[in-house]
N, C-alpha and C positions, 0 to 999 in steps of 0.2 A: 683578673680572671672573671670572666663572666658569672654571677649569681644562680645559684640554681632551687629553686625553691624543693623542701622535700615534700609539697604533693605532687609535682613533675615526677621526679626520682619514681615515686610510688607507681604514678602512671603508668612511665617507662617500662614498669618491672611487671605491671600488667599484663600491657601489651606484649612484653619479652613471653611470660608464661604461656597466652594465649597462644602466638605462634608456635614455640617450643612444645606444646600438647596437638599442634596441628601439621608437625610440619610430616610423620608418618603415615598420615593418613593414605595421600596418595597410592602408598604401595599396598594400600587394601582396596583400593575403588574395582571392581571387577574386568574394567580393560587393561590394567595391571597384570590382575592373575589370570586373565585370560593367555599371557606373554608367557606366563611359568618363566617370570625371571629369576637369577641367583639374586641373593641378598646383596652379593660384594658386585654383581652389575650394576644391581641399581642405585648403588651407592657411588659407583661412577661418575651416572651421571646426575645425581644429586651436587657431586663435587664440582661437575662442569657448569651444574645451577648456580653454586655458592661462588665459584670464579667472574661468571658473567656478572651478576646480580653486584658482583661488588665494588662494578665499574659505574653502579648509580649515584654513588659518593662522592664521587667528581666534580661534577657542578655547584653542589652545595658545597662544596669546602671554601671557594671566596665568602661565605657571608660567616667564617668560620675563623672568631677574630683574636683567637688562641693561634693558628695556624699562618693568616696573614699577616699579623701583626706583633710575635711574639716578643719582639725588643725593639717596641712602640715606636720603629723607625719604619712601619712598613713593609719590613724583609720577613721573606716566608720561610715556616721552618719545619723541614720535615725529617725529623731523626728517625733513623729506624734500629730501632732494638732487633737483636736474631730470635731473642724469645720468640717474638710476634709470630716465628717460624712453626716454633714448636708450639703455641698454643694452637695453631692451624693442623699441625701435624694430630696432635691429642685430639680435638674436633673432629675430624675427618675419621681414625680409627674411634673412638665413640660412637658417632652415629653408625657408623659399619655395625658393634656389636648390636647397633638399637634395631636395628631392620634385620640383623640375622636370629634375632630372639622373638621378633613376632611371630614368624612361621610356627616356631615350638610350645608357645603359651599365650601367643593374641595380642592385640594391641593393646586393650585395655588393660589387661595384669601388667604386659612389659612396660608398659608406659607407668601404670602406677610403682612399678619398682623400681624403675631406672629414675625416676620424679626424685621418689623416696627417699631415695638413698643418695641423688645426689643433693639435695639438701644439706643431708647430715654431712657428705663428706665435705660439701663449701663451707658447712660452720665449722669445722675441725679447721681448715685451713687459714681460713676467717680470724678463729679466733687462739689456735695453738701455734700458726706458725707467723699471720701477719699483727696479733695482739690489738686485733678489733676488741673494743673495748665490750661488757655484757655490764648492764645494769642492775639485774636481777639472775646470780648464778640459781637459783634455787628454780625459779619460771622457767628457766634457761634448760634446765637440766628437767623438767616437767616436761616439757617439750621434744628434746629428744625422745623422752620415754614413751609418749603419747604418740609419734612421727613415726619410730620402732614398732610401735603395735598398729600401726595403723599399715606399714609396709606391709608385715607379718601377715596381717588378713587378709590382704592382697592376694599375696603372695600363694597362703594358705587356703585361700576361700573355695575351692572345689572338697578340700579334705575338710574343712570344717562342716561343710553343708552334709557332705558323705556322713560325717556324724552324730549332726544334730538331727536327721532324717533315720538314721538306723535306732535314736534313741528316742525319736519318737515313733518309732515301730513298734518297737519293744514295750513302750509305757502303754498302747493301743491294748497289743497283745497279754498282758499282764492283767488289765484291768477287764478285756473280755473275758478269761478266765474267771477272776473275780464271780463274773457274774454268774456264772456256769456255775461254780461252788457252790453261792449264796444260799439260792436255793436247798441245797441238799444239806447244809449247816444248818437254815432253818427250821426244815423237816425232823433232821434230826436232834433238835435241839432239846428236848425231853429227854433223850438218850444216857448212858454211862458218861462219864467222864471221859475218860478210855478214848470214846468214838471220838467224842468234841475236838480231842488231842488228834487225834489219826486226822480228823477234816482239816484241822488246821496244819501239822504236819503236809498233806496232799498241796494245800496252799504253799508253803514257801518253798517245798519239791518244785512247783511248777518256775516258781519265779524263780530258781536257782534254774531251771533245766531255757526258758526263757534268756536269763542272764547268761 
């Protein structure tokens, strides 16, 4: 079996990302939506791309000496699993749901949540069904949790921003108050008791009616 060094492996899996964050795009380029196609048309002919496309394979397989050479007598050998079917079949309605979820929440979120998640769920697979070994359960399990909050905000990031922007509304408005009062607290600073109480009661009236 031919040697495969693991910074090839890593390459690979580069360039695999690279593509796989590229391959939606198309269906945002504006000659696209100028088309107002269905998501399940263009997955079509995304399908009829993936068909063509993987008749480039062809030529390279003689230098492919797993294939021409498998029992070192020179006989070619091409077994076919019926899996091979259904991983195609899984592929094919996958990226269906991947082009019918941009329309609803955009590339960028869908892409970071379908990323996200399927990560997590290749390492479940990975590692609860094919007993891929982990060196580090504890990193391992950091990781997840770090990969979860990172979908999360994705995910979340229009409602999070909706929040952090209302709360700093609110700290804006709070504190111009503030200043409104200040003055008349210091004015009356001489004053009863009594008053001091009533300015500062009026103060956290506001920040209640505020909050």
């Amino acid at each position: 079996r031919m040697p495969v060094s693991a910074g090839v492996g890593y390459l690979v899996a580069v360039a695999s990302a690279c593509l796989n964050g590229s391959f939606p795009v198309p269906f945002k380029l504006p000659s696209v939506q100028r088309c107002e196609l269905h998501p399940m048309l263009f997955q079509l002919y995304v399908s009829v791309g993936v068909f063509l496309s993987s008749w480039l394979v062809l030529p390279f397989m003689q230098f492919n000496g797993e294939l021409t050479d498998a029992d070192g007598k020179n006989t070619p050998a091409f077994p076919f699993p019926w899996l091979g079917l259904i991983a195609g079949m899984i592929f094919v309605v996958s990226i269906l749901f991947s082009f019918a979820a941009i329309p609803y929440i955009g590339l960028a979120m869908a892409q970071g949540v379908w990323g996200g998640s399927a990560i997590l769920v290749a390492f479940i697979w990975g590692v609860a069904i094919f007993g891929n070994p982990v060196d580090s359960v504890g990193l391992a399990f950091a990781a997840i949790i770090l990969l979860l909050i990172g979908v999360s905000g994705i995910a979340f990031c229009e409602t999070i921003a909706t929040k952090i922007k209302q709360w700093r509304g609110k700290t804006k408005s709070y504190e111009g108050l503030e200043e409104k009062l200040d003055p008349i607290h210091t004015e009356m600073g001489d004053t009863s008791e009594g008053t001091h109480l009533t300015i500062e009661g009026d103060k956290a009236m506001g920040k209640w009616l505020l909050g």
